[in-house]
PLY file of the C-alpha trace (Angstrom):
ply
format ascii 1.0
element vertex 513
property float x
property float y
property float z
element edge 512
property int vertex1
property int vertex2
end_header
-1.44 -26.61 8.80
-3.11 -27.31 11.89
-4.83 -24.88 13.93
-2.13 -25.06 16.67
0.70 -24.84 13.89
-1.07 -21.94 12.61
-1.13 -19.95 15.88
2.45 -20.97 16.22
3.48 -19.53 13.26
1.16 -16.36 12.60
1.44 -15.25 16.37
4.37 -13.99 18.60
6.30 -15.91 16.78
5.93 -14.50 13.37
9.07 -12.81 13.65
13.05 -13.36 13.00
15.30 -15.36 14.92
17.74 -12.69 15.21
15.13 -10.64 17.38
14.63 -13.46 20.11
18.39 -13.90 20.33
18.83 -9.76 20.97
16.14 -9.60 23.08
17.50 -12.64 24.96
20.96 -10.22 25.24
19.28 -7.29 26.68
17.54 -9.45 29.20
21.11 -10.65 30.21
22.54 -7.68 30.50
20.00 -5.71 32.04
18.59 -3.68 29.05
15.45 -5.65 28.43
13.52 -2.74 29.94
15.59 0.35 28.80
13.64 2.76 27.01
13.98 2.65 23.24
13.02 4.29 20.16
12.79 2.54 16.80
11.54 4.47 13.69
9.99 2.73 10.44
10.59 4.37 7.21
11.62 3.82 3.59
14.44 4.72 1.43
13.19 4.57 -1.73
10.24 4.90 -4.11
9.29 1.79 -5.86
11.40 1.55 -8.85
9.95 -0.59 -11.90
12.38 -0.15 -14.27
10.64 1.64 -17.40
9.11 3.96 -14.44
9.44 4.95 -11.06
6.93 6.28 -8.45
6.88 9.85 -6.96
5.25 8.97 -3.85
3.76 6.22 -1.67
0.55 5.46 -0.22
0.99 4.12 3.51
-1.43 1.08 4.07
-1.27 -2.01 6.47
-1.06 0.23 9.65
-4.82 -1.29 11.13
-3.80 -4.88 10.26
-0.91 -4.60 12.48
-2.99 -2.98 15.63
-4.68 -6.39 15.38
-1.76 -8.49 15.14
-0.28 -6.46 17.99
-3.23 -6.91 19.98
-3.53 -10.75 19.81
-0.13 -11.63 20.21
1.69 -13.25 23.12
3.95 -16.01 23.93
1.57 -19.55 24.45
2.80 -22.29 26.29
3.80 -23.90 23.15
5.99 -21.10 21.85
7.77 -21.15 25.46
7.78 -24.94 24.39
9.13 -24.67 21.46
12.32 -22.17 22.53
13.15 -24.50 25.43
13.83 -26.96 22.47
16.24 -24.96 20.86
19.78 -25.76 20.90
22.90 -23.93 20.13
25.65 -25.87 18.62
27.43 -27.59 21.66
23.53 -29.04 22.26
22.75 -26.90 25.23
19.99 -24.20 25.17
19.78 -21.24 23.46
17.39 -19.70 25.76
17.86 -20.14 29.04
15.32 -20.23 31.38
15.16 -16.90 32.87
14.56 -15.43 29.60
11.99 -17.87 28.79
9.97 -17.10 32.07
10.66 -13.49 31.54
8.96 -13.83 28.15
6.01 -15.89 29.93
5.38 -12.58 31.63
6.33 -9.96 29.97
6.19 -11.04 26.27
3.00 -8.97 24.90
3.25 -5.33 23.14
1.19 -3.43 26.08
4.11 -1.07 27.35
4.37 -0.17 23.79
3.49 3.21 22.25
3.59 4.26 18.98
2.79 6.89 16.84
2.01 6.41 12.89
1.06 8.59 9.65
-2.29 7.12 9.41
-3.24 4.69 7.04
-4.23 6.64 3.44
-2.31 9.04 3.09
1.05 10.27 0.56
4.20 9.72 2.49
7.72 9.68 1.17
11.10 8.52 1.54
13.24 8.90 4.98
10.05 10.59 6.79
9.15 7.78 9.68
5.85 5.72 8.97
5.87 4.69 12.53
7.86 5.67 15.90
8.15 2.98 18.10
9.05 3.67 22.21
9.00 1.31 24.95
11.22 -1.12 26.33
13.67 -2.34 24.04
13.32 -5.88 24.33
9.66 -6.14 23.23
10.20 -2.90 20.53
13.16 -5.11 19.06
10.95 -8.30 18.83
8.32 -6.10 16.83
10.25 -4.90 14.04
9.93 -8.27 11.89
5.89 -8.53 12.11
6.00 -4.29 11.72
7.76 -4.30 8.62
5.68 -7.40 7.00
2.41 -5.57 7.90
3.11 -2.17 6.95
6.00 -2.54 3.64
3.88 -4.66 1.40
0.36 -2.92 1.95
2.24 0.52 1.28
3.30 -1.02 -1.68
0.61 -2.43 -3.31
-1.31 0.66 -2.41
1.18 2.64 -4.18
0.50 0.77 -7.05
-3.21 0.60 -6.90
-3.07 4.98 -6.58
-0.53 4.84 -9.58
-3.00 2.63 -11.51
-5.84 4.54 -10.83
-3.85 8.13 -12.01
-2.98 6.54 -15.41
-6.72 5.37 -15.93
-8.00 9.12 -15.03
-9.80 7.75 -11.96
-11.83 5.36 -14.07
-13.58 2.69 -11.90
-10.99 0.34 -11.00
-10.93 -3.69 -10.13
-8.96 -5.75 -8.20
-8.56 -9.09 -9.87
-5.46 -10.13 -8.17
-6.22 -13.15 -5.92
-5.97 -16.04 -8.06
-2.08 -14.47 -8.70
-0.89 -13.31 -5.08
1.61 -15.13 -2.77
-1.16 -17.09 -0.69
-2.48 -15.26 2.10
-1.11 -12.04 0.90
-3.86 -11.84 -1.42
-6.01 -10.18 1.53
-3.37 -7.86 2.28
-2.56 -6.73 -1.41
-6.82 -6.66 -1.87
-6.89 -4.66 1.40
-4.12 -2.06 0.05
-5.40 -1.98 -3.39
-8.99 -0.80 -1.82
-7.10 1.94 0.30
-5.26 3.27 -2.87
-6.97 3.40 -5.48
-9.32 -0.06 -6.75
-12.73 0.79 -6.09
-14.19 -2.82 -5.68
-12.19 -6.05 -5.15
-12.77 -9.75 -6.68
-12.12 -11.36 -3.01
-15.63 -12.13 -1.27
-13.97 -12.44 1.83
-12.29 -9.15 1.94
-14.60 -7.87 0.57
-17.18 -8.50 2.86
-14.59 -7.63 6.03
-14.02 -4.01 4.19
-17.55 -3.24 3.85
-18.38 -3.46 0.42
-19.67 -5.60 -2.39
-17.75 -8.20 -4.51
-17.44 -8.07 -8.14
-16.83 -9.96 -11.08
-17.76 -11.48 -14.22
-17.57 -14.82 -15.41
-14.91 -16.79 -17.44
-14.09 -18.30 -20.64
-15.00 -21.28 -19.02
-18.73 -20.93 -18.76
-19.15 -20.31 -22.53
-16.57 -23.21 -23.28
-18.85 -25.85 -21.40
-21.51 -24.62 -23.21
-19.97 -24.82 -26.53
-18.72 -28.41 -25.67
-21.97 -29.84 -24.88
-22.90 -28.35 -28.34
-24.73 -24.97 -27.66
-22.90 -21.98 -28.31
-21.90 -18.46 -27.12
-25.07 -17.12 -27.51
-26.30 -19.83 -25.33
-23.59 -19.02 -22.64
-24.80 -15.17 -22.99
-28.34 -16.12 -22.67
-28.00 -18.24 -19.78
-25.97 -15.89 -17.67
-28.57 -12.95 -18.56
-30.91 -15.08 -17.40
-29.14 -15.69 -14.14
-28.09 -12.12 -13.33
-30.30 -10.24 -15.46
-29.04 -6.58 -13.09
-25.53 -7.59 -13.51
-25.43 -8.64 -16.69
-21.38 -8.44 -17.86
-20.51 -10.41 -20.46
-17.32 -11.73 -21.69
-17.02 -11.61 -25.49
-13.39 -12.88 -26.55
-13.60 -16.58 -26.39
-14.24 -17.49 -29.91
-14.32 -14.13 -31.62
-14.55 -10.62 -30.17
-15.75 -8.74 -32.88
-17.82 -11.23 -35.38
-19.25 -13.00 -32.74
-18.64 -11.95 -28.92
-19.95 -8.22 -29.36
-22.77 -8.87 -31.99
-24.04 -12.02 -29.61
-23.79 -9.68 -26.48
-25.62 -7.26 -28.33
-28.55 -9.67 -29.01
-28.61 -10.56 -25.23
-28.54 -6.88 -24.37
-31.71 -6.18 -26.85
-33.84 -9.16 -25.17
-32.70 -7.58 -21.44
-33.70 -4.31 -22.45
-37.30 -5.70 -23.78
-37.34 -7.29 -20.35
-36.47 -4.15 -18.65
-33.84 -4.82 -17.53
-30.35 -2.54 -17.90
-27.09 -4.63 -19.36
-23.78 -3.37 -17.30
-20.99 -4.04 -20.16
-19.10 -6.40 -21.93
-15.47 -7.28 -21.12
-11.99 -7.37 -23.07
-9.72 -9.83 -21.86
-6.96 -10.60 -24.71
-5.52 -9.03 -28.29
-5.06 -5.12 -28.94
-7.53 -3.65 -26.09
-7.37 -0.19 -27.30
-8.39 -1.17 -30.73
-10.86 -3.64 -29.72
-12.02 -1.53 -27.04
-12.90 1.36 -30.24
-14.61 -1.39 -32.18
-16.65 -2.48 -29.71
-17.74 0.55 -28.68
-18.72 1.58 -32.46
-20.47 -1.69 -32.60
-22.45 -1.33 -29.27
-23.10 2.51 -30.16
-24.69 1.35 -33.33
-26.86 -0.61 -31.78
-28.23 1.75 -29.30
-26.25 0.95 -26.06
-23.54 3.80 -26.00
-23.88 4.06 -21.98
-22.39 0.20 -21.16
-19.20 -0.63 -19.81
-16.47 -1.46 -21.35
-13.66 -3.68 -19.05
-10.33 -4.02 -20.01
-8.38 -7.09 -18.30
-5.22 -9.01 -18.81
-2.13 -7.71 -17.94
-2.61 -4.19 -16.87
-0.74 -1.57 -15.04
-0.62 1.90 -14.66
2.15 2.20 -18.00
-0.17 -0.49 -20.07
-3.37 1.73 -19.32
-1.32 4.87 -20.67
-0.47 3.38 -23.73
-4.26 1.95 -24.34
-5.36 5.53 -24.02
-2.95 7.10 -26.49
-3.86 4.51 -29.05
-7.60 5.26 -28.34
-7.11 8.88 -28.45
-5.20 8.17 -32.17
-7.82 5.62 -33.19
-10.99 7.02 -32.07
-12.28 9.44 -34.90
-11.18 6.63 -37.62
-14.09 5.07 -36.48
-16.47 8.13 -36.26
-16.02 8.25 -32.26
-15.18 10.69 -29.83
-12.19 9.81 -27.95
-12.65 10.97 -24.75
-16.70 9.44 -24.79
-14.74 5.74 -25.12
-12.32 6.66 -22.25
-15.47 7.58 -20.46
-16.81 4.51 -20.85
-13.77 1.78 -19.65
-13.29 0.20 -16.78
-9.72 -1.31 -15.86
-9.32 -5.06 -14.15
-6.16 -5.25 -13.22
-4.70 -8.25 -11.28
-1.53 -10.01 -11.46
0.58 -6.62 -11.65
-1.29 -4.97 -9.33
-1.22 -7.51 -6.60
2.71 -8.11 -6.78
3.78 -4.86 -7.43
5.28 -5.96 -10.85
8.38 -3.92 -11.93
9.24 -3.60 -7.52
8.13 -6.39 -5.54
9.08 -5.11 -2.38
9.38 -1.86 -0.57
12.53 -1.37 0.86
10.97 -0.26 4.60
13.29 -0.89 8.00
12.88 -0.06 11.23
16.05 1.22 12.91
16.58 2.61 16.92
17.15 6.12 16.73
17.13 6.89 20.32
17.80 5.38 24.04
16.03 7.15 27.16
18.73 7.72 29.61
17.27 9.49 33.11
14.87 10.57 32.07
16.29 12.14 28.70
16.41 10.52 24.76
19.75 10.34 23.67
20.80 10.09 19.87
21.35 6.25 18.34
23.48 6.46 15.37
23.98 4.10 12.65
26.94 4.83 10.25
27.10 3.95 6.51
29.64 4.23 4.31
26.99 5.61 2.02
25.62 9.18 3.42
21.95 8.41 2.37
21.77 5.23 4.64
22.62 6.90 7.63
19.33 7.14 9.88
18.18 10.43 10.98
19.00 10.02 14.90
16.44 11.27 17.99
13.20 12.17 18.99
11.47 13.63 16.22
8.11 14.76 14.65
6.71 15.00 11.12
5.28 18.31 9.31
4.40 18.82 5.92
4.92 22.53 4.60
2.46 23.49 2.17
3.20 26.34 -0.19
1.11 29.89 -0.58
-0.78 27.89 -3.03
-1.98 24.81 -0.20
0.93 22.42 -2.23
2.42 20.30 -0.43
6.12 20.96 -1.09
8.18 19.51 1.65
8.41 17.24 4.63
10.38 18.25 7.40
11.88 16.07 10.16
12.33 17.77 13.30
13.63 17.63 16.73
10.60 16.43 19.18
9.97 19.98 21.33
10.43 22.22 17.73
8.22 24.52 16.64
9.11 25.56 12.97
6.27 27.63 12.53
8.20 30.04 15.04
11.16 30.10 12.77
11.65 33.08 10.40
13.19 31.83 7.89
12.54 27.91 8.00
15.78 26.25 7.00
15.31 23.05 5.15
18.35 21.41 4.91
19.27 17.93 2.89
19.28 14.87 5.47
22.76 14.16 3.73
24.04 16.87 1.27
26.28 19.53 3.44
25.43 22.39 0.91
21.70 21.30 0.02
19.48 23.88 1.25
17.02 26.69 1.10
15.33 29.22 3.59
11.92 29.76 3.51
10.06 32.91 5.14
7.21 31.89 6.79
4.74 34.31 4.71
5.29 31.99 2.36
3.82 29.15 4.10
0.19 28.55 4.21
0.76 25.22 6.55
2.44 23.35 8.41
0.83 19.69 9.50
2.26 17.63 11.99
1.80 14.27 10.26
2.05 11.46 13.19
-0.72 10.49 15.20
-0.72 9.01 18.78
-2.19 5.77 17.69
-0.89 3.50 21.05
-0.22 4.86 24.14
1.28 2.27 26.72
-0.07 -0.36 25.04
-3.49 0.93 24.69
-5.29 1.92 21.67
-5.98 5.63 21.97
-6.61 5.86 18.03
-9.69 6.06 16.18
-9.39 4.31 12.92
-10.73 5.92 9.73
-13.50 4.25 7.70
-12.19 3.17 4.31
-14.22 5.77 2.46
-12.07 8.11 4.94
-8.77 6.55 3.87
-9.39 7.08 0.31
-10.92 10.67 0.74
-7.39 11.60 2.61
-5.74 9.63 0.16
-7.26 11.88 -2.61
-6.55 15.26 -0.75
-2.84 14.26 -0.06
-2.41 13.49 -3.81
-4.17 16.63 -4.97
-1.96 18.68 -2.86
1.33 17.31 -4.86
2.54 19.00 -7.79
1.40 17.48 -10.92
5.04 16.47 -12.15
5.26 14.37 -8.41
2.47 12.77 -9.41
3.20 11.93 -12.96
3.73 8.06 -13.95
7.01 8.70 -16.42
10.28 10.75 -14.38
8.07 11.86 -11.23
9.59 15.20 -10.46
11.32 15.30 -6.96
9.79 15.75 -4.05
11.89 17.03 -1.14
12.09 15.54 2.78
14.34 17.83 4.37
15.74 18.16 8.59
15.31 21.24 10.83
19.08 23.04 11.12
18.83 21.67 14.61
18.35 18.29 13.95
20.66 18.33 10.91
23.70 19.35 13.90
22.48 16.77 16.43
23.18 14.63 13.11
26.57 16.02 12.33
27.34 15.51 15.95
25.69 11.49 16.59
27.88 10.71 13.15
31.63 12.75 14.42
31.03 11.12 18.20
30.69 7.24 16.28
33.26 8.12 13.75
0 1
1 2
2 3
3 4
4 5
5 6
6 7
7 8
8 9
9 10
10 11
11 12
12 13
13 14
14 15
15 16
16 17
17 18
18 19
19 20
20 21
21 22
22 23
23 24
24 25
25 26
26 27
27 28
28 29
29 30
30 31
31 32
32 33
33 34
34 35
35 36
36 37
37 38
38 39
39 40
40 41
41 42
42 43
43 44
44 45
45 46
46 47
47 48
48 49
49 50
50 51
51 52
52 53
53 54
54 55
55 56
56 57
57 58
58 59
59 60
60 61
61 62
62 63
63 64
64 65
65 66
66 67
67 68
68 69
69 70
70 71
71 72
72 73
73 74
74 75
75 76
76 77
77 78
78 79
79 80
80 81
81 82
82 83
83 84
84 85
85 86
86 87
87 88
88 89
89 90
90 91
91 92
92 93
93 94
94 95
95 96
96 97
97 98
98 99
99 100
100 101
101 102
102 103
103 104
104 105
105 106
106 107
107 108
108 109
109 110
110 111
111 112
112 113
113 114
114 115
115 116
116 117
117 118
118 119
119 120
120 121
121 122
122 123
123 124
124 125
125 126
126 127
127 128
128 129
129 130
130 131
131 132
132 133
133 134
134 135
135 136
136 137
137 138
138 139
139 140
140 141
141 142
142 143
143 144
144 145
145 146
146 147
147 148
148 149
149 150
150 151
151 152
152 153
153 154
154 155
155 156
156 157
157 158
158 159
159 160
160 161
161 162
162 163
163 164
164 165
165 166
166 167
167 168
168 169
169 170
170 171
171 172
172 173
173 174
174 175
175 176
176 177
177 178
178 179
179 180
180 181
181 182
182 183
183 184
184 185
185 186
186 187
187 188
188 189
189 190
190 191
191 192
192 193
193 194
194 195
195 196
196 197
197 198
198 199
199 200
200 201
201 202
202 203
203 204
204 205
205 206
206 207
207 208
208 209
209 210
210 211
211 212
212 213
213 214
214 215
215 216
216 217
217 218
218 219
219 220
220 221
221 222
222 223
223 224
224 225
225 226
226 227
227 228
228 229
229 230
230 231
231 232
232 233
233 234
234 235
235 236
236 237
237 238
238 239
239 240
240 241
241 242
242 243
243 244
244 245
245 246
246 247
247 248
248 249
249 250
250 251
251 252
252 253
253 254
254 255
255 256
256 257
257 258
258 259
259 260
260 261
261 262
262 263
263 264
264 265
265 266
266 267
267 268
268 269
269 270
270 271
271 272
272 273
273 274
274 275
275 276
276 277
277 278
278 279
279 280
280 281
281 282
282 283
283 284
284 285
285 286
286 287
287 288
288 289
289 290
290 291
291 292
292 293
293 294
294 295
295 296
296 297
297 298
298 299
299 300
300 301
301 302
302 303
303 304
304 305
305 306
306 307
307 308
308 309
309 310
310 311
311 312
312 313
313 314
314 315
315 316
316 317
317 318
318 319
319 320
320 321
321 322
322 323
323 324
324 325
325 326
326 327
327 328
328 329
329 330
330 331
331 332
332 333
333 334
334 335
335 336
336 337
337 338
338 339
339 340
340 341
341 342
342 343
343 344
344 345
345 346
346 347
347 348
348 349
349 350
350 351
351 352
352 353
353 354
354 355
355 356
356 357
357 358
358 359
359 360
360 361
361 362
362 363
363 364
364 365
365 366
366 367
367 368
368 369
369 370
370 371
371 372
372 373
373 374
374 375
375 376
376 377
377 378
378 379
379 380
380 381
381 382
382 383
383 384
384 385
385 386
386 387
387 388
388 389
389 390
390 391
391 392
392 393
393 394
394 395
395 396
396 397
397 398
398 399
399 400
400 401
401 402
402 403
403 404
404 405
405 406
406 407
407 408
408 409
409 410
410 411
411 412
412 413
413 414
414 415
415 416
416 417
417 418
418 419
419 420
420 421
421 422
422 423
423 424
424 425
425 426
426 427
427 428
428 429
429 430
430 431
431 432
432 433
433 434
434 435
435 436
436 437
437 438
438 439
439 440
440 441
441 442
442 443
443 444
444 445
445 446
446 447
447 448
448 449
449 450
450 451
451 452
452 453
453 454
454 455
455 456
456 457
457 458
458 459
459 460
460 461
461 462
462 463
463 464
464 465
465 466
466 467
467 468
468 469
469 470
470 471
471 472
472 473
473 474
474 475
475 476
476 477
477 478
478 479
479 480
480 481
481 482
482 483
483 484
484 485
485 486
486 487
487 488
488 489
489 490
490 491
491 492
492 493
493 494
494 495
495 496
496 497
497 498
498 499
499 500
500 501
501 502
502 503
503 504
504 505
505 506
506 507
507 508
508 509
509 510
510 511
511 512
């Protein structure tokens, strides 16, 4: 791909068919520049089959401030839709629409408001409200939901991940397994919810912190081929990186040879003064290798090394390993919990493609039309009462408990103030007879959860550093309930509407009926 093909297809254009022909609609019949509102959300928590997620971990929101900020329509896009045809060969876009584009096809009367990037959000609460006019909100919503689903979801993952490994330093090894350029994204997300370092020098490097890595079977292969051996290999790369010294000990034999050789290497660092990092565990029973080894490299005077687990990991995988270890342990003469201590968890392939759920199901659906001067309801109706959008101008809280957990989100109507309300009714967005009253002495807090992060185009936002991501990221997930956090049947957690907003519901849905 050429550098013009690439601007074509990663810039204005990165978007669905179906939003240039609506857009093209509007500007016909004069609603191009209505005021709209659009809100992103999701249904559903990732579901992967033997396990399902409790909660979510919004990512991708920065990414798309940059998209949004470089993106217009270039000569050659205008080109490009003059070409197209409809099928009696004559234009699909006419002209007018096509100049309009020329100039008036760029995000800047936009303004949205988002749940910043980091933090636990759940399903049916709006990621990110989008208001402006309705031709240039509609022509958003494909680039929107590519930016913001998948980074939320491998995020998710990475925060899941880290739970199950007891907040054990965690890798991302995923590049050499990601769908091609999604490999920054998914390294990007996995950094914001819960991997600690990433393999990816280049994202690495654009995030702020240092790559890591180890080596691969490879190196001691060529070694072994040209008739040295794995000791050689070991030797060579201590030599190399004598601070960084991580060693990779299952190529011929983990136990009879991989451990004992890393062992010698380790000695002759140590005499140099230098400190080995750990050995890594890449195939057969990890738990029961990861015991061995450690008895092996206790024995011989290095209890405080790493040990890395790779191949095939994910949040249920890591569980298991840790029950085993937990069983194993003291047949060896070993504490348990002192070999936990010690691991450290690569995880790649499932990480970086959300194995189990490969996609988040996020959309982005108008929920309100400004009509002088005042937003009116949009309504979508389903024959399915979950699917029906929450309709109107609305804002975000998150009512925290006498205790400071986090117990409920609640979906209001924009000029509410439920802290006023005595009780708060939280009612079910779809279940008539599904809810509860809370008093408010009860409540130790309720936080409005979107941010202002455009304002007419303008970026009026500032964005968090990544060490502030992860520290909101970590205070969000403390305040949940342990059994919403837990990897096997996540208890529920609720999202529930105002009693106002709940009628103006009732109301939107018996005026479309």
């Amino acid at each position: 791909m050429n550098s013009g093909d690439e601007a074509t297809a990663y810039g204005m254009l990165f978007t669905d068919q179906y939003q240039l022909s609506m857009a093209q609609l509007y500007y016909r019949t004069g609603l191009h520049e209505k005021e709209a509102q659009f809100d992103h959300f999701f249904r559903s928590y990732p579901d992967y089959g033997s396990h399902q997620a409790g909660y979510c971990i919004s990512a991708g929101l920065e990414w798309l401030l940059d998209w949004m900020a470089e993106a217009h329509f270039r000569e050659a896009d205008l080109d490009y839709l003059r070409g197209q045809k409809d099928r009696n060969g004559d234009r699909l876009f006419d002209e007018a629409f096509v100049g309009w584009l020329k100039s008036n096809g760029t995000f800047e009367a936009l303004t949205l408001h988002a749940i910043p990037e980091g933090r636990v959000v759940h399903p049916n609460v709006p990621l990110t409200v989008v208001q402006g006019p309705l031709a240039m909100a509609q022509i958003l919503e494909t680039s929107l939901l590519n930016h913001l689903n998948y980074q939320t979801l491998i995020a998710t993952k990475a925060a899941r991940i880290r739970h199950s490994g007891r907040g054990k330093l965690l890798l991302d090894f995923g590049m050499r397994r990601a769908q091609g350029r999604g490999a920054n994204a998914g390294a990007r997300a996995a950094l914001i919810g819960g991997a600690d370092f990433t393999s990816n020098v280049g994202l690495s490097h654009v995030m702020g912190l240092p790559a890591k890595g180890t080596h691969a079977h490879s190196m001691v292969q060529v070694f072994m081929a040209l008739g040295g051996s794995e000791l050689d290999a070991f030797r060579a790369y201590a030599d190399v990186y004598p601070n960084d010294c991580l060693l990779l000990v299952d190529t011929v034999d983990t136990l009879r040879s991989g451990v004992p050789n890393a062992i010698t290497v380790f000695e002759e660092l140590r005499r140099a003064g230098h400190q080995p990092v750990g050995i890594r565990l890449d195939s057969g029973d990890l738990a029961h290798l990861a015991v061995r080894a450690a008895q092996q490299l206790n024995a011989a005077g290095f209890p405080d090394v790493s040990i890395v687990l790779s191949n095939q990991l994910d949040e249920l995988v890591i569980l298991q390993i840790l029950t085993q270890i937990q069983e194993e342990a003291s047949r060896y003469g070993l504490d348990a919990d002192a070999v936990i201590d010690r691991l450290v968890y690569g995880v790649g392939t499932r990480l970086i493609t959300s194995a189990g759920d490969a996609a988040l199901d996020g959309v982005y659906k108008l929920v309100a039309v400004c009509e002088n001067g005042a937003w009116q309801p949009a309504i979508k109706i389903s024959e399915t009462p979950d699917k029906i959008p929450n309709p109107g101008h609305k804002r975000v809280w998150r009512v925290s408990d006498q205790r400071g957990r986090a117990v409920a989100d609640l979906l209001g109507l924009y000029d509410e103030e439920p802290g006023e309300l005595d009780p708060l009714v939280l009612r079910h967005p779809s279940e008539p007879t599904a809810q509860r009253s809370i008093s408010q002495d009860r409540i130790s807090g309720l936080e409005s959860l979107l941010v202002e992060v455009l304002h007419e185009g303008r970026e009026v936002y500032e964005r968090p550093s990544l060490e502030a991501m992860r520290e909101q990221r970590d205070q969000d997930l403390q305040r949940l309930y342990p059994g919403v956090r837990r990897i096997m049947n996540p208890h529920h957690y609720h999202v529930s509407l105002t009693q106002r907003l709940w009628d103006l519901k009732q109301e939107s849905v018996a005026s479309a009926s």
